[in-house]
C-alpha positions in Angstrom: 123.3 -96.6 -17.3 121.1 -98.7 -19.3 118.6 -96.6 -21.5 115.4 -97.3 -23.3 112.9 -95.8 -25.3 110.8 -92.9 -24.5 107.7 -94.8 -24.9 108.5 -97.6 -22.3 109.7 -95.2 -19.9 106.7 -93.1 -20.2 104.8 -96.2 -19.1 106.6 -97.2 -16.2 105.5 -94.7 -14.0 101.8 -93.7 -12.6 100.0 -91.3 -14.3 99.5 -89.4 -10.8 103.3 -89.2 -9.8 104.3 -87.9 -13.5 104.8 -84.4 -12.3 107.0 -84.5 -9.6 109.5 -81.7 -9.4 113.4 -83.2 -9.4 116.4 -82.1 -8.5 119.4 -83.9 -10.4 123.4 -83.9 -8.3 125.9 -85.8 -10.2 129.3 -84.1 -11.3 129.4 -86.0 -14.5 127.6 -84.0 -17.0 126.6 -87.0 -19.0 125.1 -88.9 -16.2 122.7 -86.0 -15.6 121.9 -85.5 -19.1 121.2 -89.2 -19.4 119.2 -89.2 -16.3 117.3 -86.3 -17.6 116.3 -87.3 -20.3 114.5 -90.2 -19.1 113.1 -88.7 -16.3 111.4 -85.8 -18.5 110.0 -88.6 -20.7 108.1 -90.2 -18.2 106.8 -87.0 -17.0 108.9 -86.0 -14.3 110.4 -82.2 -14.1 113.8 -81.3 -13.6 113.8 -78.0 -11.9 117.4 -77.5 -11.3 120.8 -79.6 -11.6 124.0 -79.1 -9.9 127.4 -80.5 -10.1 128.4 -80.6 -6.6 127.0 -81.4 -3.2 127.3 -77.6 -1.8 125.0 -76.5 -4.5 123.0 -79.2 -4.4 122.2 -77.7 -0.6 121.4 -74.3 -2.2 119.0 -75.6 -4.8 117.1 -77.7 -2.5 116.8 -75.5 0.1 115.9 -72.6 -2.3 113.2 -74.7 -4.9 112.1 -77.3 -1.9 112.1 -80.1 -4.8 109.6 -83.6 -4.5 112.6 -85.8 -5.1 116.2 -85.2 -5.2 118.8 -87.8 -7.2 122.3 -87.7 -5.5 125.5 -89.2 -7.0 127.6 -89.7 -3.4 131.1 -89.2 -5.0 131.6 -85.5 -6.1 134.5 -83.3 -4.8 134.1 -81.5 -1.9 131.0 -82.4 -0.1 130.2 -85.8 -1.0 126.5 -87.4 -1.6 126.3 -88.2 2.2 127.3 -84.8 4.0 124.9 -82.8 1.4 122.2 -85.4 2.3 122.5 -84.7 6.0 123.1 -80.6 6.0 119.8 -81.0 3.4 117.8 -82.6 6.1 119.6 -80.0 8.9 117.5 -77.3 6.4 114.6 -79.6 4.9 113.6 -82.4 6.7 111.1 -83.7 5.1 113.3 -83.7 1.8 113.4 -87.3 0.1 116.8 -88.1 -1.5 117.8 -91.1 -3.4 121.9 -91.8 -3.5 123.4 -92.9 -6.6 126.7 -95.0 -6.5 128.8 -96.8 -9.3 129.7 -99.5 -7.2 128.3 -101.9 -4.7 129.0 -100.8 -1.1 127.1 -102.2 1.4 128.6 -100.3 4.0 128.0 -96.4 2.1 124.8 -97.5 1.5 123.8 -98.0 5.6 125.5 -95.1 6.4 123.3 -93.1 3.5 120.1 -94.4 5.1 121.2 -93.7 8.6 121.8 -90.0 6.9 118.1 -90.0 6.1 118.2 -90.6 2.6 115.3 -92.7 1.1 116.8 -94.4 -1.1 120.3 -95.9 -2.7 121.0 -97.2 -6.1 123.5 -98.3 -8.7 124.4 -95.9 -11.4 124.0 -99.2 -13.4 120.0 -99.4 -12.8 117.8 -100.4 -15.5 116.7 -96.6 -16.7 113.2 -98.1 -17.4 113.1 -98.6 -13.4 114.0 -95.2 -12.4 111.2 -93.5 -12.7 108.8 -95.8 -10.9 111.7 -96.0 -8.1 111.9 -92.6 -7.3 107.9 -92.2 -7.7 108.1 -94.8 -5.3 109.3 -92.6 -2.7 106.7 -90.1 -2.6 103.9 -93.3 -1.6 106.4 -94.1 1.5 108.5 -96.5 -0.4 112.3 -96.8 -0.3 114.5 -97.2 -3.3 117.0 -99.6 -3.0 118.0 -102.5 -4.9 117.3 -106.2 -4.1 120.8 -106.9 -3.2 121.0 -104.3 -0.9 117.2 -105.4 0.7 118.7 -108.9 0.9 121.7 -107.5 2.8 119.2 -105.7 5.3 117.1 -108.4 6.0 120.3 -110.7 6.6 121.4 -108.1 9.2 118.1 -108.0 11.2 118.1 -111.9 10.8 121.5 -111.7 12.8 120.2 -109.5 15.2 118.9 -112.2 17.8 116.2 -110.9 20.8 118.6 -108.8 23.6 121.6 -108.3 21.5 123.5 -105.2 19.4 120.2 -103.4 17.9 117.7 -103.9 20.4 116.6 -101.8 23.2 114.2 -101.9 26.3 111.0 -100.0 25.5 111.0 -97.8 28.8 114.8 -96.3 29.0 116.3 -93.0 29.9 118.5 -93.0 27.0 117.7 -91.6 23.6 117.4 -93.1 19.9 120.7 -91.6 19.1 122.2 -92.4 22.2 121.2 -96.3 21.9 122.6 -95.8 18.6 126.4 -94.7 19.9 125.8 -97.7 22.7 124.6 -100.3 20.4 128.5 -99.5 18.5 130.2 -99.0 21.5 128.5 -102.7 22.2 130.0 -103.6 18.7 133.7 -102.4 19.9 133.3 -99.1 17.5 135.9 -96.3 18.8 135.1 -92.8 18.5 136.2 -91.9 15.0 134.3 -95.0 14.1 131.2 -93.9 15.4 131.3 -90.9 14.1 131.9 -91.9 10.9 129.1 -94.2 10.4 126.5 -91.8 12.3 128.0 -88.6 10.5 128.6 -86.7 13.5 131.6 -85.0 14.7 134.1 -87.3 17.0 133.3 -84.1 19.8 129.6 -85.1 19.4 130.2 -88.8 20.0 132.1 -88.2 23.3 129.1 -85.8 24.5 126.6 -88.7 24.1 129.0 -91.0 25.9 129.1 -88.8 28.8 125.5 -88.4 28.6 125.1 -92.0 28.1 127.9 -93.2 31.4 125.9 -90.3 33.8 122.1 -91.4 32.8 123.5 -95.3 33.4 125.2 -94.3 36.9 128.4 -95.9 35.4 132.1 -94.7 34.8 133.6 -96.4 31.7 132.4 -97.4 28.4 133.2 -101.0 29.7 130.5 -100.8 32.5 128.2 -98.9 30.1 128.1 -102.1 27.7 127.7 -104.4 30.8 124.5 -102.4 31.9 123.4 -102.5 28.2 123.2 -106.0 28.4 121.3 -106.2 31.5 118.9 -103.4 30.6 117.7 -105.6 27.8 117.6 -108.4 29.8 115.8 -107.3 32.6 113.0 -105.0 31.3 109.9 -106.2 31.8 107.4 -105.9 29.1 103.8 -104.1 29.8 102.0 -107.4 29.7 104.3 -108.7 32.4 106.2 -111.0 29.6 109.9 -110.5 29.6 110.9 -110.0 25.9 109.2 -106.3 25.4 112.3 -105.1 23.2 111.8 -102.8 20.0 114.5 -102.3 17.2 116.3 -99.0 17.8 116.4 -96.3 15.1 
């Protein structure tokens, strides 16, 4: 990581968000103290730190911080599985993922997770701060390559394909979710992976999914997908009512 001095640090963050309670997870004991050390100049406090994603739960849970910095690759429980049994415990608990590497595909599953935010271990340190106090106003921290990438992805996502779902539907968010990869050609394992559930929890919501459709296969469940968004009206009688599934 990049560091400045205290004084430009100090600067880059709001004088109303320079108190906001932090929780630092990153196994590497110099990372933290380097990420310390800037965020307690600019006025931030770090309650607790913790080496490993399991204690990481306990100190969130326990101290209920404002903000909670997350490397993703630590030994046992990675970044991502604290991040969701966090938000099983807190769920209004806003966590930012730290990587050393650019991985696009880490990164969407971390903000499927519910984390609200994923950067490079690289960042400019003068940036932190104001990222993460970002977060607390309702903004997401993620880097500009990685907002690029998003918008790309919706760009692909044309009206009535993969991502988009009827307004008025029997199914669930999460179940659109497991149909919109089962659409993609996803197998179990696969969905399960990028949704973080358990392969037996994928094969519940694809027998939910196959009885609230009235269809026997995963092969007729994609074919009624496809007409479900064709054919749903919209309230104003047009025919393209579709909103982006979450």
């Amino acid at each position: 990581m990049q560091h400045h001095n205290d004084a430009t640090t100090r600067a880059s963050v709001p004088e109303d968000n320079t108190r906001l309670r932090t929780i630092i997870v990153d196994d590497d004991p110099l990372a933290r103290r380097s990420i310390k050390d800037v965020l307690q100049s600019a006025g931030f406090i770090v309650i607790a730190e913790a080496p490993t994603g399991r204690e990481a739960v306990e100190l969130v849970v326990h101290y209920r911080p404002d903000i909670v910095l997350m490397d993703i690759l630590m030994p046992g429980i990675d970044g991502i599985e604290a991040t969701r049994l966090i938000l099983e415990r807190v769920p209004d608990a806003r966590i930012v993922l730290l990587t050393s590497g650019v991985q696009e595909d880490v990164a969407m599953m971390g903000l499927r997770t519910g984390a609200v935010g994923f950067l490079q271990k690289d960042v400019d340190l003068e940036a932190l701060p104001r990222a993460l106090a970002g977060t607390v106003d309702g903004e997401a921290a993620i880097s500009r390559r990685l907002a690029l990438h998003l918008i790309e992805r919706l760009r692909r996502t044309r009206e009535g394909s993969i991502g988009m779902r009827p307004v008025r539907s029997t199914l669930s968010g999460r179940e659109w979710e497991v149909l919109d990869m089962l659409c993609e050609g996803s197998g179990t394992e696969d969905i399960a992976d990028i949704l973080v559930l358990s392969t037996e929890t994928v094969r519940s919501h694809v027998k939910s999914i196959l009885r609230k459709l009235g269809v026997s296969s995963r092969s007729e469940a994609i074919a009624a997908a496809a007409r479900l968004r064709e054919e749903e009206p919209a309230p104003n009688g047009r025919t393209d009512s579709l909103s982006i599934s979450h």
